[in-house]
C-alpha positions as CSV (number, residue, x, y, z in Angstrom):
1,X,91.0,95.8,109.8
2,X,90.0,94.3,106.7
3,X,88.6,94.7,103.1
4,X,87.3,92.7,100.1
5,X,88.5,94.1,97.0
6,X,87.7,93.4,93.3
7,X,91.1,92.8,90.9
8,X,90.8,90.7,87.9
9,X,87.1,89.7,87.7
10,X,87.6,87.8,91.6
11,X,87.1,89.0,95.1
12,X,90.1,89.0,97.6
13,X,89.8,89.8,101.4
14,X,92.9,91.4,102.4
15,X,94.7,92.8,105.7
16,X,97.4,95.0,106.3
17,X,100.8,93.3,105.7
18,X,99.6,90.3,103.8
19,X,101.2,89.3,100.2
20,X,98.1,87.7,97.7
21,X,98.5,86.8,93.9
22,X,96.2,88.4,91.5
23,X,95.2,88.2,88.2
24,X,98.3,89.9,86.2
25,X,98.6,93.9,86.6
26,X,100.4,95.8,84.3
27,X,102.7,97.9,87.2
28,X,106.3,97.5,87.6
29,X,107.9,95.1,90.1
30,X,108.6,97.4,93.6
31,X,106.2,99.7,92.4
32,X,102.4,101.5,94.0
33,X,99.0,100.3,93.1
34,X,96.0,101.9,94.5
35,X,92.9,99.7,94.0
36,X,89.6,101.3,94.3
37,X,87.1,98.7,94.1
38,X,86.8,98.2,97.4
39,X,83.7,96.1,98.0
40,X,83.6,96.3,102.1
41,X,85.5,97.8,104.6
42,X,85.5,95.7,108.3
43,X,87.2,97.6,111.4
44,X,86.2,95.9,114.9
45,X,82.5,96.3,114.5
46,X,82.1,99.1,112.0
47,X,81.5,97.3,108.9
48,X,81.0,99.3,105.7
49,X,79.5,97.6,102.8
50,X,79.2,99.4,99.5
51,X,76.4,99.7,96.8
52,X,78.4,98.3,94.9
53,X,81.5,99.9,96.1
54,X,82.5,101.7,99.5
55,X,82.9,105.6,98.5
56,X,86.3,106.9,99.1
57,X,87.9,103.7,100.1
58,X,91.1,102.5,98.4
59,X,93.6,99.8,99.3
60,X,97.2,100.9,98.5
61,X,99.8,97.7,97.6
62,X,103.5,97.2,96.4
63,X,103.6,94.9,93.4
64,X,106.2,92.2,94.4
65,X,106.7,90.3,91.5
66,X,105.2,88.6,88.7
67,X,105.1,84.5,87.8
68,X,103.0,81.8,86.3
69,X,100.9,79.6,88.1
70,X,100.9,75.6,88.1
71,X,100.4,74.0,85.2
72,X,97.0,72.7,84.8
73,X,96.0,69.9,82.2
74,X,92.9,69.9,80.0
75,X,92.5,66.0,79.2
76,X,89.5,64.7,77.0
77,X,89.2,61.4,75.2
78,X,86.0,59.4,74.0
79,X,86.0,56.0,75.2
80,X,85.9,54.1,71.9
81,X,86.1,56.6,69.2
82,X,90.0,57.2,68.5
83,X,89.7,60.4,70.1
84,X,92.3,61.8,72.4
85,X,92.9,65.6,73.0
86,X,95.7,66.6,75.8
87,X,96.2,70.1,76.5
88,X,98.1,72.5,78.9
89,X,97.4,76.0,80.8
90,X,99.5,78.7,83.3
91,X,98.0,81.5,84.1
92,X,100.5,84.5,84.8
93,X,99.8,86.1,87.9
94,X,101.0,89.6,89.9
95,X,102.1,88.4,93.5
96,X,101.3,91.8,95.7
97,X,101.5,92.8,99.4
98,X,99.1,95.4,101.0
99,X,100.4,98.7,102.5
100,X,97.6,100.3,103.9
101,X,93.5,100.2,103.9
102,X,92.1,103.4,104.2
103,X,88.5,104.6,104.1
């Protein structure tokens, strides 16, 4: 059994048991989430998609723990101009592992 959910403005299919990094929640580390933007619901054959979301499905999580992401470096320079700009990003991120899907 699967699902697609909606966290952060992105799409994540999940299973049961698996740990994915979202976008940074505001929830304790070790505590509950419930997410209710559940896009699709897939078990076997029976598929349920939503218009736009699935009607009573939710995906409960554990939050895990929270970090920052690699760094990634914004470079930009015009070739015979004196111009050099060099810039850095992380993105903080919520590491969280699903509990249950239910529909």
């Amino acid at each position: 059994m699967y699902a697609v959910i909606k966290t952060g403005g992105k799409q994540y299919r999940v299973s049961s048991g698996e740990k994915i990094k979202v976008e940074q929640l505001a929830a304790d580390v070790g505590s509950q989430i419930t997410i209710d933007k559940v896009l699709m619901v897939a078990d076997g054959d029976k598929v349920s998609i939503g218009k736009p979301l699935v009607k009573g499905a939710t995906v409960q999580a554990t939050v895990v723990n929270h970090g920052r992401g690699d760094k990634v470096r914004i470079f930009k320079m015009r070739r015979r101009k004196h111009f050099k700009k060099q810039q850095g990003h992380r993105q903080n991120y919520t590491e969280i592992q699903v509990d249950q899907i239910s529909v």
